[in-house]
N, CA, C and O atoms as a Tinker XYZ file with bonds, in Angstrom:
   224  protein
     1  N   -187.104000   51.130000  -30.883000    73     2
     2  CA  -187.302000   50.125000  -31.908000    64     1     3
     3  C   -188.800000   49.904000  -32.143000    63     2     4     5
     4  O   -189.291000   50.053000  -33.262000    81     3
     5  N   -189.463000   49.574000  -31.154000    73     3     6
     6  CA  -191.075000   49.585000  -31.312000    64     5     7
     7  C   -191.762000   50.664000  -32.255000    63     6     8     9
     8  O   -192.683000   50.373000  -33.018000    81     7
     9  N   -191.135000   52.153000  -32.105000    73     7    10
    10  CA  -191.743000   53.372000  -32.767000    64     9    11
    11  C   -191.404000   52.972000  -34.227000    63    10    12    13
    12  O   -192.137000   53.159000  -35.199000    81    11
    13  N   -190.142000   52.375000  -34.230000    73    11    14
    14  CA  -189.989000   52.556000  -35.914000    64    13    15
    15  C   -191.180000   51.292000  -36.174000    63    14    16    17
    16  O   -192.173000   51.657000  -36.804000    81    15
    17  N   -191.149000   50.208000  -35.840000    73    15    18
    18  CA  -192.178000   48.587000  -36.053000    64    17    19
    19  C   -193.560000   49.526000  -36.279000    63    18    20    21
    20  O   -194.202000   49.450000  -37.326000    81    19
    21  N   -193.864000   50.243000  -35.389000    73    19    22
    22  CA  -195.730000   51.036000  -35.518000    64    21    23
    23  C   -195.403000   51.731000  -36.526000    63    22    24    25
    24  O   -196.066000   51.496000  -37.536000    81    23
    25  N   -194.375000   52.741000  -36.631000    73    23    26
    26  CA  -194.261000   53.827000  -37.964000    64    25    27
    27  C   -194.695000   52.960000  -39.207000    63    26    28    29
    28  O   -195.684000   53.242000  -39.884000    81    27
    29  N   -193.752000   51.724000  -39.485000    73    27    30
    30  CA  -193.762000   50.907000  -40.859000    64    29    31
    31  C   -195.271000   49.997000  -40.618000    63    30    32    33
    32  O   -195.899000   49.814000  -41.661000    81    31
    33  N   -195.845000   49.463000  -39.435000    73    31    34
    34  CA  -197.034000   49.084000  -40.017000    64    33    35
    35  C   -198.432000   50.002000  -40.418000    63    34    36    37
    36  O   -199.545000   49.825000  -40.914000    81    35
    37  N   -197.481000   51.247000  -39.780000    73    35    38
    38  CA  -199.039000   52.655000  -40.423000    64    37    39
    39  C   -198.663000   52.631000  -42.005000    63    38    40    41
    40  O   -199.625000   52.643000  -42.773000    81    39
    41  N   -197.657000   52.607000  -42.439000    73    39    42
    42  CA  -197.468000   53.044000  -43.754000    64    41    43
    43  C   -197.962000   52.079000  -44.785000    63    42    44    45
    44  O   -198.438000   52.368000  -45.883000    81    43
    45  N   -197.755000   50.741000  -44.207000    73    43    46
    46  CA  -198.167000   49.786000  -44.717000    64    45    47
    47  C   -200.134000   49.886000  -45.056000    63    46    48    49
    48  O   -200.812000   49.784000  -46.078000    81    47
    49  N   -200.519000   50.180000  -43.302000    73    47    50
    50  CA  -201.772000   50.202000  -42.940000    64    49    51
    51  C   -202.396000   51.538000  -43.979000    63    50    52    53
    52  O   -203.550000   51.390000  -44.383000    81    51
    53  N   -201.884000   52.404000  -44.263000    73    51    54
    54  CA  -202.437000   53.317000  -45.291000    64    53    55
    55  C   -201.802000   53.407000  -46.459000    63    54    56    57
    56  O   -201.647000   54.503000  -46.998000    81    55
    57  N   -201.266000   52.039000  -47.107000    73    55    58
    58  CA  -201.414000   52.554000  -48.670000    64    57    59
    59  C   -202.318000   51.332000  -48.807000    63    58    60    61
    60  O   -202.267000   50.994000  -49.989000    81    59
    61  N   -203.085000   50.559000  -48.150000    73    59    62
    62  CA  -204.062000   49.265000  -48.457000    64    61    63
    63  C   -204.364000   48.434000  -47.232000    63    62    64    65
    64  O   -203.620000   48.343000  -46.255000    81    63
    65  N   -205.566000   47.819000  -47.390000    73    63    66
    66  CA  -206.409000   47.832000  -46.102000    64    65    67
    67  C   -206.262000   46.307000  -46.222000    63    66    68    69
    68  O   -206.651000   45.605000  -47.156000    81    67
    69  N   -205.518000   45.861000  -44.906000    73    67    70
    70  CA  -205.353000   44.476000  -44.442000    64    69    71
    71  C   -205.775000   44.050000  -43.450000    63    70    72    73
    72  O   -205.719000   44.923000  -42.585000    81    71
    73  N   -206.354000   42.771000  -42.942000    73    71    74
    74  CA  -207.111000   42.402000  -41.692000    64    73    75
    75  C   -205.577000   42.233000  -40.859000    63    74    76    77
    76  O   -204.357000   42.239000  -41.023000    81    75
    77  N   -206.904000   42.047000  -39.628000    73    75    78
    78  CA  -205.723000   41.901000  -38.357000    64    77    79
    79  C   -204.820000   41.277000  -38.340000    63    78    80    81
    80  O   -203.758000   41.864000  -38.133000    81    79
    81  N   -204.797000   39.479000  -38.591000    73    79    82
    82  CA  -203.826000   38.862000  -38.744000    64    81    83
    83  C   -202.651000   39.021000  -39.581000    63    82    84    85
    84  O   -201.636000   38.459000  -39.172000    81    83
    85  N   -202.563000   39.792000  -40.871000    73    83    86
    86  CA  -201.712000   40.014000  -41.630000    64    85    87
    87  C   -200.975000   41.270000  -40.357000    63    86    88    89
    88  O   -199.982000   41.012000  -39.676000    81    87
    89  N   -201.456000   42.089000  -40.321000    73    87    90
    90  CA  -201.190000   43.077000  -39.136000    64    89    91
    91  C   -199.866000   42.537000  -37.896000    63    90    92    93
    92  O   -198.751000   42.984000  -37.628000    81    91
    93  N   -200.701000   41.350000  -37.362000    73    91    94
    94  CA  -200.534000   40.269000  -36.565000    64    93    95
    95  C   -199.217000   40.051000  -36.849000    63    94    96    97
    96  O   -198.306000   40.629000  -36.257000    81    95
    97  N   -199.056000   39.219000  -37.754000    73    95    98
    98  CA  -198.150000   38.221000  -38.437000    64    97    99
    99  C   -197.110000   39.384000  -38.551000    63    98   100   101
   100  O   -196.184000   39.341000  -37.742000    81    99
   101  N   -197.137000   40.402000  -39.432000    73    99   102
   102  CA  -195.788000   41.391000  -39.518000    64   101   103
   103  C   -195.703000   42.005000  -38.814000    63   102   104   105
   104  O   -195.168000   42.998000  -39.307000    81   103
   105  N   -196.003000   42.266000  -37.146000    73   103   106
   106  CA  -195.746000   42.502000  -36.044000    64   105   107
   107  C   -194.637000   41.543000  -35.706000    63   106   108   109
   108  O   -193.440000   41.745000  -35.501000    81   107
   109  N   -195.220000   40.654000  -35.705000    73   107   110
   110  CA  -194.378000   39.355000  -35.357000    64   109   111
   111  C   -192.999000   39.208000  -35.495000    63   110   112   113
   112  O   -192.141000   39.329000  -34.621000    81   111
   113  N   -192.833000   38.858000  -37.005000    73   111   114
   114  CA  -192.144000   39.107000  -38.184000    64   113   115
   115  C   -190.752000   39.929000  -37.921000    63   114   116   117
   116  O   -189.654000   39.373000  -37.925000    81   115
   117  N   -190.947000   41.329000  -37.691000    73   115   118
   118  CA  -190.426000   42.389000  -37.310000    64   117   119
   119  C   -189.935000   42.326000  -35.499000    63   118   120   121
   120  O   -189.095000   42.975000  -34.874000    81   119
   121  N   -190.845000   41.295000  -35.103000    73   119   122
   122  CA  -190.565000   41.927000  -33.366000    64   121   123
   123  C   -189.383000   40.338000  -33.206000    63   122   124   125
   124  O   -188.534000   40.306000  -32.315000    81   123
   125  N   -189.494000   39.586000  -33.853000    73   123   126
   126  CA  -188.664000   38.540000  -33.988000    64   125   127
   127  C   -187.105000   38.378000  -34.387000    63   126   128   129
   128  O   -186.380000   37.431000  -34.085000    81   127
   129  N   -186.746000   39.575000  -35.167000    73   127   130
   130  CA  -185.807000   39.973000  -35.523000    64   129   131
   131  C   -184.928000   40.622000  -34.439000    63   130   132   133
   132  O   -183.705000   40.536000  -34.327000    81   131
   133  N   -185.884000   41.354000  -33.590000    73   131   134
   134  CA  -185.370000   42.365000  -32.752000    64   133   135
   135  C   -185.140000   41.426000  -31.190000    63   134   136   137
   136  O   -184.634000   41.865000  -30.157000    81   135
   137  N   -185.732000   39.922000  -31.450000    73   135   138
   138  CA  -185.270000   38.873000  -30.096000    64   137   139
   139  C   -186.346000   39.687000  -28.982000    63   138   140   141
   140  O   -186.248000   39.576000  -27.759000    81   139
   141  N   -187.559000   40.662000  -29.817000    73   139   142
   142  CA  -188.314000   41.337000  -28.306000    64   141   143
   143  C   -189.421000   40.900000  -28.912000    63   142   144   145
   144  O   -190.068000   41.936000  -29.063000    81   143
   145  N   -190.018000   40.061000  -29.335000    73   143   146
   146  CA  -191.452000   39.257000  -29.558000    64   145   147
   147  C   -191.956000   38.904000  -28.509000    63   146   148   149
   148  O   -191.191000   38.082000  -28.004000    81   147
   149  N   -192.872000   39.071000  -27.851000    73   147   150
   150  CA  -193.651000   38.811000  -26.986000    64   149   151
   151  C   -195.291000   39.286000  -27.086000    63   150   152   153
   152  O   -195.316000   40.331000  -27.738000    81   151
   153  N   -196.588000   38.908000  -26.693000    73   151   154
   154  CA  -197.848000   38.944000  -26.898000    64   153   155
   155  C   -197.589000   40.312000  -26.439000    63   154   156   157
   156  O   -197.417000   40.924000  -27.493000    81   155
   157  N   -197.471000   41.088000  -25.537000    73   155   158
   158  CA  -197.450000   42.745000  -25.073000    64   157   159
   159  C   -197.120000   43.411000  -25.752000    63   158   160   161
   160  O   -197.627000   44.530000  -25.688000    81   159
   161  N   -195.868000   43.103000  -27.030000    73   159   162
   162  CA  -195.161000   43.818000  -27.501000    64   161   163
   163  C   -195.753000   44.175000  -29.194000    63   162   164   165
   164  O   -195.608000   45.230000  -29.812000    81   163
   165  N   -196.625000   42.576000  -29.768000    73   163   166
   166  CA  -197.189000   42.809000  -30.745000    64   165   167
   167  C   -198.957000   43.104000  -30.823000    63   166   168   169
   168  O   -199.728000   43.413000  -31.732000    81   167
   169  N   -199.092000   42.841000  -29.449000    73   167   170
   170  CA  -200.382000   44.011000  -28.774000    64   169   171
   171  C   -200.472000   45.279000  -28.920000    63   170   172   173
   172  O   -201.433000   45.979000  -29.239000    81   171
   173  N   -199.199000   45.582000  -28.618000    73   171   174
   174  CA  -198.608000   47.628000  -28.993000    64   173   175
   175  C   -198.439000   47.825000  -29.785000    63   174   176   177
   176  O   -198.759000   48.946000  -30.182000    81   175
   177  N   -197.753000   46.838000  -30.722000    73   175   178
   178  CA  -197.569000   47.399000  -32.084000    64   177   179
   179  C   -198.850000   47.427000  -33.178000    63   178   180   181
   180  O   -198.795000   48.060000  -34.232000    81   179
   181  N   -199.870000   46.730000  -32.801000    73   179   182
   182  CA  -200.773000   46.796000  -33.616000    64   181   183
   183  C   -202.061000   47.667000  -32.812000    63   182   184   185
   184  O   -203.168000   47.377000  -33.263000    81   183
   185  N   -202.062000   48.265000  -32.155000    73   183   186
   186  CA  -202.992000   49.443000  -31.235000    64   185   187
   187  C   -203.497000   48.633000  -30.253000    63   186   188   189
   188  O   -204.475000   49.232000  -29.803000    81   187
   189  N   -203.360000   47.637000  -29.704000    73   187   190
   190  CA  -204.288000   46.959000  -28.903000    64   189   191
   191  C   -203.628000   47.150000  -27.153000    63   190   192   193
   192  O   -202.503000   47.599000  -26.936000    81   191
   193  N   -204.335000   46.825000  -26.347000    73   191   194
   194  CA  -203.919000   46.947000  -24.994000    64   193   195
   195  C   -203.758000   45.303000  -24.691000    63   194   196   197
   196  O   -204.710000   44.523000  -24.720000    81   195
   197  N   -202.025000   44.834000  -24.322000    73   195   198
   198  CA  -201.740000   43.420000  -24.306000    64   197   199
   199  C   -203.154000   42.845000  -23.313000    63   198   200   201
   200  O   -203.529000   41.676000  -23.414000    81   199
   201  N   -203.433000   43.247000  -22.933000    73   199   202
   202  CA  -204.655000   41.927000  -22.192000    64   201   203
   203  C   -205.976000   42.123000  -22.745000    63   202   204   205
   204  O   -206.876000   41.625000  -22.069000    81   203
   205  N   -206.297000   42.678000  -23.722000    73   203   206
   206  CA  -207.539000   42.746000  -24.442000    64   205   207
   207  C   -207.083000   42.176000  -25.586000    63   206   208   209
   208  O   -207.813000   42.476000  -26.531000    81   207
   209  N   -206.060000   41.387000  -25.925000    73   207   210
   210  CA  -206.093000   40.327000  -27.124000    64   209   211
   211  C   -206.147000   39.024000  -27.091000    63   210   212   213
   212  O   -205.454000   38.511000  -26.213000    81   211
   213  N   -206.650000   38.434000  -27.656000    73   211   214
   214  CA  -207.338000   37.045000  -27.464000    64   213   215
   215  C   -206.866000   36.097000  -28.533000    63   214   216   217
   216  O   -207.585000   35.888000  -29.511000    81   215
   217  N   -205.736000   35.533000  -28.404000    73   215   218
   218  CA  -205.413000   34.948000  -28.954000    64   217   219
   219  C   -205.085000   33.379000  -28.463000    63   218   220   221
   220  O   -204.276000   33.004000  -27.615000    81   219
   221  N   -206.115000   32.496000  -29.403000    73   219   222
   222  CA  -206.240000   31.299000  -29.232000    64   221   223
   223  C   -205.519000   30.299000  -29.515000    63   222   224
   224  O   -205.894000   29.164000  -29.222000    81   223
């Protein structure tokens, strides 16, 4: 399930250039549906390593 969430935010991510939080947010969005939302999970889905995101 995660592969398809990264597949659809690359496609998204290359037909127009959006900052992180939009990124963020439809990580979310998508990982919420699936009842597997968690900071690790929308860390991965947007390229990041879960403990190098900083969210305040």
């Amino acid at each position: 399930m995660n592969q398809l969430i990264v597949q659809q935010l690359e496609n998204e991510n290359s037909t127009c250039t959006h900052d992180d939080i939009f990124l963020i947010e439809s990580s979310m969005k998508m990982l919420l549906a699936t009842a597997d939302c968690s900071m690790a999970n929308v860390a991965l889905c947007v390229g990041q390593h879960p403990k190098k995101s900083n969210v305040n």
